[in-house]
N, C-alpha and C positions, 0 to 999 in steps of 0.2 A: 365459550360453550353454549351462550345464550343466544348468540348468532345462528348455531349448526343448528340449534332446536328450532327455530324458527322458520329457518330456509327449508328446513325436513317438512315443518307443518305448513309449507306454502306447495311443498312438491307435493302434499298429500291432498294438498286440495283436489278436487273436483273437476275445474279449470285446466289444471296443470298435471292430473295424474298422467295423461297418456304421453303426456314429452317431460315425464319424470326421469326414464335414460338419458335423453339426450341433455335435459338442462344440466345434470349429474354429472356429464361427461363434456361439458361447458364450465360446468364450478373447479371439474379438474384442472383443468387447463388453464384458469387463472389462477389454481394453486401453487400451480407445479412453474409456473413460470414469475408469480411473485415469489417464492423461495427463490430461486435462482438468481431472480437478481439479488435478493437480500442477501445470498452468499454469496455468492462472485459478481466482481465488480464488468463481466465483461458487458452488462446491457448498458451499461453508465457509460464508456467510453464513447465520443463524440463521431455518429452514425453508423455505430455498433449495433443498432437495437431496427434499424431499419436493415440493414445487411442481415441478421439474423431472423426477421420474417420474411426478408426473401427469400432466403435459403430454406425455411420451412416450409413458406408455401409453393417452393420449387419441387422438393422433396414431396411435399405430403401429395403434389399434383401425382408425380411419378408412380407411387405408391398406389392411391386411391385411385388411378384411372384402373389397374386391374383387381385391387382389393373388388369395388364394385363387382365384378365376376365371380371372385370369389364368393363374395355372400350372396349371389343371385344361386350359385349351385348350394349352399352352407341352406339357404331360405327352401330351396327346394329337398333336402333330405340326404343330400350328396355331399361330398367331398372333392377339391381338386387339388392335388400336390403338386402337381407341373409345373407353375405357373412360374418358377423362376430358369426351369429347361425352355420352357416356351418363349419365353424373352431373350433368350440368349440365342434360341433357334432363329427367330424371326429380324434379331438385330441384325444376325448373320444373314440371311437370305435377302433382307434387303438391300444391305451392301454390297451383296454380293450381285446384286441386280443392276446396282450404278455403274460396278465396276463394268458388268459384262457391256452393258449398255450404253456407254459412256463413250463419247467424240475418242479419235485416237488424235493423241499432243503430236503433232508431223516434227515439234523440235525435239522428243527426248523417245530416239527409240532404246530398245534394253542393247547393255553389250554383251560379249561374249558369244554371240550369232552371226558369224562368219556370211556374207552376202556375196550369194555366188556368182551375179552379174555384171557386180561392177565394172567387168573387163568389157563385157559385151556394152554395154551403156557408151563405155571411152569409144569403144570401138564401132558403135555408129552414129557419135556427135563428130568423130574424126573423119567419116568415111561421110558424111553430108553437112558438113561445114567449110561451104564453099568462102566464103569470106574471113576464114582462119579465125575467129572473134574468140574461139574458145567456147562457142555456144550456138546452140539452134534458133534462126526466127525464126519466125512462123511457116513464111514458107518454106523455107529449108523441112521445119519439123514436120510440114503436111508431106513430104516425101519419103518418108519412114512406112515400113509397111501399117503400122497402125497409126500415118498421120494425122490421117481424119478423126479420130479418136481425142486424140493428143490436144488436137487443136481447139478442138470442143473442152476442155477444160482448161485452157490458158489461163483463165480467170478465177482460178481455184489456185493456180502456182505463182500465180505473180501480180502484187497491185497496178502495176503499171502494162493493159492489156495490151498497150498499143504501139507499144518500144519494149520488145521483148526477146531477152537472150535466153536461150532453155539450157544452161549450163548441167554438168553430171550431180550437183548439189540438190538442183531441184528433180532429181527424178526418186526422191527419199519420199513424194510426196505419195501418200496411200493407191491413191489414184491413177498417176504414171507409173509408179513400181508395179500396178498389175496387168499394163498395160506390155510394158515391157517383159514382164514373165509369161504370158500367154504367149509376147511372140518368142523368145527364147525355147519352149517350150516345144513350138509347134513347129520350131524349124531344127530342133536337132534329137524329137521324137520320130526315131527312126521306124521302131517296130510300132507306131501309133497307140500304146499303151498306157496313153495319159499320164507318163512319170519318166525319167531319165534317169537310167541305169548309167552303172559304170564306166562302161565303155561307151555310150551315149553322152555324159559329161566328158570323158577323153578327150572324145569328139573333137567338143567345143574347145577346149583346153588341157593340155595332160598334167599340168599341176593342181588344176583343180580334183581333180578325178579324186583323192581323197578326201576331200570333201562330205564324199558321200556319206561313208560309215557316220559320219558325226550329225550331218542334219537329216539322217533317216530317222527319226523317230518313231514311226509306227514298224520299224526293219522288217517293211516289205523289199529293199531292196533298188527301193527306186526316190528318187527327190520328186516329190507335187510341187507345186506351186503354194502352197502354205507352206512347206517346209523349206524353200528357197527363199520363201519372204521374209523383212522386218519383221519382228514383234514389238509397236508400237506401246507405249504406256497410256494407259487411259488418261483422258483429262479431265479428274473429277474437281479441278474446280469450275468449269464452265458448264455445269449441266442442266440442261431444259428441267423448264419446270414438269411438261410432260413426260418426261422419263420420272422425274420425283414421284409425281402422282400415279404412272403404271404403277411403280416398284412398291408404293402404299399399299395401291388396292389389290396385286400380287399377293403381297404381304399379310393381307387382311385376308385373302382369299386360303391362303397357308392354316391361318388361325383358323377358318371357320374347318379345313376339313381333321385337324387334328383335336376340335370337338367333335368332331361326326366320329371320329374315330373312336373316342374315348367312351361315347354314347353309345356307337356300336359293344365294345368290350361288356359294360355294363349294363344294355338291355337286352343282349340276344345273347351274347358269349355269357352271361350272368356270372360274370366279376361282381364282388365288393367294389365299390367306388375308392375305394383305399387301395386297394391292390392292381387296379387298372391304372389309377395317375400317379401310382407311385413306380409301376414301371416305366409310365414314362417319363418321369421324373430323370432315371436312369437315363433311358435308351435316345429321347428326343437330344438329350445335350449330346451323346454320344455322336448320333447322327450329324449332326451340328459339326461335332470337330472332323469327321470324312466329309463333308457336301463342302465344306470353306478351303477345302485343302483342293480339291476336285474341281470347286466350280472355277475359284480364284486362277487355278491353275490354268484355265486356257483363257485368262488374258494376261497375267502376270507373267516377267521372266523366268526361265530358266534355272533352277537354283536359287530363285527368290523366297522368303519368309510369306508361306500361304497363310501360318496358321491365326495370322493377325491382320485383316485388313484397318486402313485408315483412309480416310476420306479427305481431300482439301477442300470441298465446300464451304464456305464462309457463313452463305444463309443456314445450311445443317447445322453444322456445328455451335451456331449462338444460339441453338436453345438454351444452352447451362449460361451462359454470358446475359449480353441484353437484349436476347428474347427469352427471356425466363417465363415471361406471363404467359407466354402461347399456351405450354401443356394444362395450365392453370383454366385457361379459358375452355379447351380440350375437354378437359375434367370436369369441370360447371355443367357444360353440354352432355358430357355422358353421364352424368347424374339428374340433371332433369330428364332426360330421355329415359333412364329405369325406373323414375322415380313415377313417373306416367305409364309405364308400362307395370309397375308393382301395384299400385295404388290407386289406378283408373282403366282400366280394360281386364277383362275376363280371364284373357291368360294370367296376368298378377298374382288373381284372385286363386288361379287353379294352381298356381305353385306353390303358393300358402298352405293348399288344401292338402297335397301331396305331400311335404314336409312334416304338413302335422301328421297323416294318415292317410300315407299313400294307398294301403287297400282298400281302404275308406272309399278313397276318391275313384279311384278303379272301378266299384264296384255303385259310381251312380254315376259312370256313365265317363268321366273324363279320361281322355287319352294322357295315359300318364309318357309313356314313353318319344309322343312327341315336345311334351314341357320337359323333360329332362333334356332330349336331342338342345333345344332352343336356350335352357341354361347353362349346357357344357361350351356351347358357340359362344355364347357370351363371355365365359369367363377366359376359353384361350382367344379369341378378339380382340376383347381387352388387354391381355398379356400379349397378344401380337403390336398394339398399340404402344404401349408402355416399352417392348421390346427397340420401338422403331425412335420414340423418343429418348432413349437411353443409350443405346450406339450414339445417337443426333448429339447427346449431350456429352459422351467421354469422346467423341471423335473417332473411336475404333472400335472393331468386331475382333471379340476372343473368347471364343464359346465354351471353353473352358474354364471362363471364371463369371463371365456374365451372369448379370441374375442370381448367384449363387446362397441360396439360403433366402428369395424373395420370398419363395410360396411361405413361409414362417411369419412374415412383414402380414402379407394379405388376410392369411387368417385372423391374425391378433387383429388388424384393424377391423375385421368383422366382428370378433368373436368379443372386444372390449366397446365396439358401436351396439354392439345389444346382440348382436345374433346368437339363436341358441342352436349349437352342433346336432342337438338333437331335430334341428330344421323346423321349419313353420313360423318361425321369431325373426322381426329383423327392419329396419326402415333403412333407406339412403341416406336420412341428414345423420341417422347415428354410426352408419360406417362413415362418414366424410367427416365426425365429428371424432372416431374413433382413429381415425386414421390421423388426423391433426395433432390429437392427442398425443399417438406413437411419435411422432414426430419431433414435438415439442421437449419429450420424457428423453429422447437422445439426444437431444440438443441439449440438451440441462446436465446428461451426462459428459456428454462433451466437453463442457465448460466447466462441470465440478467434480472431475476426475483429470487432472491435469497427466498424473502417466499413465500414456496406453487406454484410453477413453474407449478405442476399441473390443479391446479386451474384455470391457462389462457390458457391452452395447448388447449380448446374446442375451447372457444371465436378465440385463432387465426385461428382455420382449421376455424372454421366456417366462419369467416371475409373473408379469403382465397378462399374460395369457390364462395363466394359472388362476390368478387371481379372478379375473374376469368370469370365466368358467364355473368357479366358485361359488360367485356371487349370483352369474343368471343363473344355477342350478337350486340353491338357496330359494332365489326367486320363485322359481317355477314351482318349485316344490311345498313353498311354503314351511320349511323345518324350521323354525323359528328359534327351537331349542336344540338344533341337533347337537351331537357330540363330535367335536375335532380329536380330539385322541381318549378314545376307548379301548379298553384294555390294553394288553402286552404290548398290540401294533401302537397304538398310539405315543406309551409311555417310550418305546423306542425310537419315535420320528421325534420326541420333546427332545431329546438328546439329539439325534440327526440337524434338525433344526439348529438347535443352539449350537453346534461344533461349528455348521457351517454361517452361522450368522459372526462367531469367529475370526473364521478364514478373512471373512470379505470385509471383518473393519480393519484387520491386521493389513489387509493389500492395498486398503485405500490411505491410509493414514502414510505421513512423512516420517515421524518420529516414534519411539517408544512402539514400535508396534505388536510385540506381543505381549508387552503391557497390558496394552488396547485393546486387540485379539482376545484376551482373557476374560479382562473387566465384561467386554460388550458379551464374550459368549456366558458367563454366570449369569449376568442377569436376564439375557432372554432365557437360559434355563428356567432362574426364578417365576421368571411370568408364566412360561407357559407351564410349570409344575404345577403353578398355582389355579393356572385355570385349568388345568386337567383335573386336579381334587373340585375344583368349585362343578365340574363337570357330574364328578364323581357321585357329589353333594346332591346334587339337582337330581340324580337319576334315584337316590335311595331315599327322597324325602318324597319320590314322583311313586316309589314303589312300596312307600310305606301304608 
């Protein structure tokens, strides 16, 4: 006890009063993690305790790259609920970029896609395969009406340019397949209507001629040339770096305009900021699961599972493995950069200002509506960010469950780093401290809830939350004496209280549990009965 008085009169100093949140939320942190190992033995298991700050500081990277957004909009006066639709948007849109964008694999095209030239193929390596070989040379193949074509890509179909058979195997390849449907096309396009009707494929074939009905897909009636061709599979594991980096800055570009959007709702449409990102909250995941089914759909097969893409990239996919430090290093960088932007230039200072008293700030002079436009970009940015490392680390988009209940993660790490909801409150080391924290608090659940650790992971952010709010409102306020349950309302929440402090020893305990349930709910009744009379006390000695 002689410890906390001390450490309280060192945070009270002078010195130290202004990183009194953050040291406070540094003391937690070794609290909450010496308890942990002193009840569970898992930090003691040998390179248990180094695995376990990986995974925090993987996690709290994940987290704190868009918690940051959140308390840049929280700092300015706002609110964003999105931010777990937005990562779920964003992880999809970028995948859905590699997919589109991505080499086609020439060895695995989809089945089930009936290829309607193959006869024609036989039928003019047969009709120019003077030397019986079972294949085209070169010269041979420059006598094809599109030889000169053909021939120009030798070295795309075969390593060996210079001894070369063109057998019907190699005409699968992207490049001769459209070579050969251009002339297919333009020699038995009768009515020159750029597609081959029915009687047009007859033509060429009369077994084929049903054919049609099934690869007309747009049932105009006629086969294109996309609907005669392969549908190759993408080859996401070979993919350019520059395709990674479009499909980023894409990506980012995605994020910046669904804050412009939100910015709009809110400064011109004059939404609440609660009601603006909480519909999109809604509508962006919505969105999400039509655009991944849509987009995926024109390069995926047929009948294939859109609603989930996966990616074989090797370098993607080891952020969660051993690239873990990247989003970490991510996260350092995007926190010096707002931390310079909060804390050393004008606009910082004008967000501040707006937060505490936006008409304040309106009314000498600062454009509030451009600082709000610049903190809603920031926070879906950062969720576009976080969205892109998060696919990166599960390996697949499924925007249905992505992200889901993030934006709850983001505020808590703001709102327990110091940020006050009421805005104008708030530094970067205390959300990055706040966020570690969170992190560390479910890891401890983790480990000291052996069944269904998930199951309590809400209850504590949410308690977490609660408490914090408490506390900076306490602060701000200065009520030093206020009262937690006055009157009727109060002496009913002591009961509420205690029932449910009940519940949750009964669910955590092995044995004896509503034993346990009982003991533990009487005596939180007792305490706080007792402090509601000592409440009681205080107010009638105050009004005497």
């Amino acid at each position: 006890m002689r410890t906390l008085v001390r450490f309280y009169q060192l945070l009270s100093h002078e010195r130290f009063a202004r990183y009194r949140n953050e040291l406070g939320i540094l003391a937690a942190i070794i609290v909450v993690m010496a308890g942990t190992a002193a009840l569970s033995p898992a930090y003691w298991a040998l390179g248990s305790l180094a695995e376990t700050l990986r995974v925090i500081l993987r996690e709290s990277a994940l987290v704190g790259i868009f918690a940051l957004g959140a308390a840049t909009v929280i700092i300015s006066g706002g609110i964003d609920l999105s931010s777990g639709s937005v990562i779920a948007f964003s992880g999809m849109f970028f995948f859905c970029m590699l997919v589109l964008f991505a080499p086609d694999n020439p060895v695995n095209r989809f089945t089930g896609k009936p290829d309607i030239v193959d006869r024609y193929v036989r039928g003019a390596i047969k009709e120019h395969d003077v030397d019986e070989s079972g294949g085209l040379s070169r010269e041979e193949a420059a006598k094809l009406p599109y030889g000169n074509e053909l021939v120009d890509i030798f070295p795309q179909l075969s390593s060996d340019s210079e001894d070369f058979e063109l057998d019907a195997a190699k005409f699968v390849h992207r490049d001769a397949r459209a070579l050969v449907l251009a002339d297919f096309l333009t020699t038995y396009d009768s009515n020159n209507s750029g597609g081959l009707d029915e009687d047009e494929v007859g033509a060429y074939h009369a077994a084929k001629k049903s054919s049609v009905e099934r690869l007309d897909e747009d049932g105009n009636g006629e086969l294109s040339i996309r609907e005669m061709a392969f549908r190759y599979a993408p080859d996401t594991k070979n993919i350019s770096w520059s395709l990674i980096a479009g499909a980023v800055v894409a990506t980012l570009v995605v994020g910046f305009l669904i804050g412009t959007f939100h910015t709009w709702l809110i400064t011109v449409v004059n939404l609440p900021p609660f009601v603006a990102t909480l519909a999109s909250l809604v509508g962006i995941r919505s969105l999400a699961e039509i655009l991944i089914i849509e987009l995926a759909g024109l390069r995926l097969a047929d009948g294939q599972d859109t609603h989930n893409i996966t990616i074989a990239n090797e370098t993607l996919i080891s952020v969660g493995g051993r690239n873990w430090w990247f989003p970490c290093v991510v996260w350092l960088i995007l926190c010096f950069g707002l931390w310079v932007l909060l804390s050393r230039t004008v606009a910082g200072r004008q967000l501040y200002a707006i937060g505490g008293n936006e008409e304040a700030a309106r009314l000498s002079g600062i454009r509030t509506e451009r600082l709000k436009w610049m903190a809603y970009c920031i926070s879906s940015m950062t969720a576009s960010i976080a969205g892109i490392f998060y696919v990166c680390y599960i390996g697949a988009s499924n925007p249905s469950s992505d992200g889901m209940g993030y934006e709850l993660n983001a505020i808590a790490s703001s709102v327990v780093g110091g940020c006050s909801l009421a805005g104008g409150v708030g530094t970067v080391a205390g959300v990055m401290l706040g966020t570690v924290f969170l992190q560390v608090v479910i890891d401890s659940v983790a480990k000291l809830f052996k069944s269904h650790p998930d199951l309590f992971e809400g209850m504590v952010v949410g308690s977490l939350v609660i408490f914090a709010v408490a506390i900076t409102t306490l602060r701000e306020s200065r009520h030093i004496r206020k009262q937690f349950f006055p009157g009727a309302l109060g002496l009913c929440n002591v009961g509420i209280l205690s029932v449910l402090m009940g519940i949750v020893t009964s669910s955590v305990v092995a044995e004896n549990r509503l034993t346990t349930g009982v003991v533990c709910g009487v005596l939180t009744l007792v305490v706080l009965s007792a402090k509601a009379i000592a409440e009681r006390a205080a107010l009638a000695n105050e009004n005497a």
